[in-house]
N, C-alpha and C positions, 0 to 999 in steps of 0.2 A: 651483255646486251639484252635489253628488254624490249617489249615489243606489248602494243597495247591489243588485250583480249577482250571477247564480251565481258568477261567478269567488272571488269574496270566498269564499263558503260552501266552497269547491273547498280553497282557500287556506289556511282556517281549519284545516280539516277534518287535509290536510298537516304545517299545525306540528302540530297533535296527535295525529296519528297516523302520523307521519314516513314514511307512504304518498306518493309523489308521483304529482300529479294529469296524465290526460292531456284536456288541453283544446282544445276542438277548436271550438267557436263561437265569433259574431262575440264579438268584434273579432279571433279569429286567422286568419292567413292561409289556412289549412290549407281551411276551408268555403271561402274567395272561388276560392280555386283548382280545388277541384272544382266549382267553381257556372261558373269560367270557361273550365272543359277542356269543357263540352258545349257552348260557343259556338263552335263552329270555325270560323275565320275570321274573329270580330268582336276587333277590339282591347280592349282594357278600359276605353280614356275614352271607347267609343263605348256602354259600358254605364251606365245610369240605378240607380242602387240608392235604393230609396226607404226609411226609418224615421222612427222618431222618438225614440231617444235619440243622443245626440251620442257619449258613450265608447263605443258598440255600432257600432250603424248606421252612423254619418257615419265614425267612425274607421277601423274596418276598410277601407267604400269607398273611402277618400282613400286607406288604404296599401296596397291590391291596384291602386290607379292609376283607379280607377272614379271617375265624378262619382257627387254624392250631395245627395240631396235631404230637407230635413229638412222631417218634417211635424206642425205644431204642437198639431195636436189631440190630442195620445195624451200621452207623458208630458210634455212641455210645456206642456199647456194650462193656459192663464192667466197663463202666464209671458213674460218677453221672452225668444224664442228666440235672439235676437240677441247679446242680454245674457249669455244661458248660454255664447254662443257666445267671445266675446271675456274671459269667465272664464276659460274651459279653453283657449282658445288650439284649437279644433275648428272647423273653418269646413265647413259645406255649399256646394252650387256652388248650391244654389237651396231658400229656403225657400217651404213651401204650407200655405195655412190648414186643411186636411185633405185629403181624399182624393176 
């Protein structure tokens, strides 16, 4: 299941306006890294990133090296988060029924 992000609109926007976008939110590395330069001294898989969508949230965390925890209440709900999970090939280190 996909679900449409700013990036899309970012994207769109580019091919028709042959402007190139700069992006700087999850899923890019660019926010994990500033979010991880004010932890001085904590490594990054001893950092928790908690959401609840899998291409934003869980992806980013997995690829700045974070664990990540997917929470089912928010865009999720109703759904098998598990299901979504093994779709997209996105895995959380730990899923919670909210918050």
């Amino acid at each position: 299941m996909l679900n449409t992000e700013p990036g899309y609109y970012a994207h769109r926007i580019a091919d028709e306006t042959g402007e190139v976008p700069i992006l700087c939110g999850k899923p890019k590395g660019a926010i994990y890294r500033k979010a991880l330069g004010r932890l001085t001294g904590i490594e990054p898989e001893r950092v928790l990133c908690v959401g609840d969508t899998l291409h934003t949230d869980i992806l980013g965390a997995r690829a700045a090296g974070c664990r990540a925890m997917l929470v089912e209440d928010g865009f999720c709900a109703g759904l098998d988060a598990l299901a979504l999970a093994a779709e997209c090939g996105i895995w959380p280190d730990f899923v919670a029924p909210g918050l």
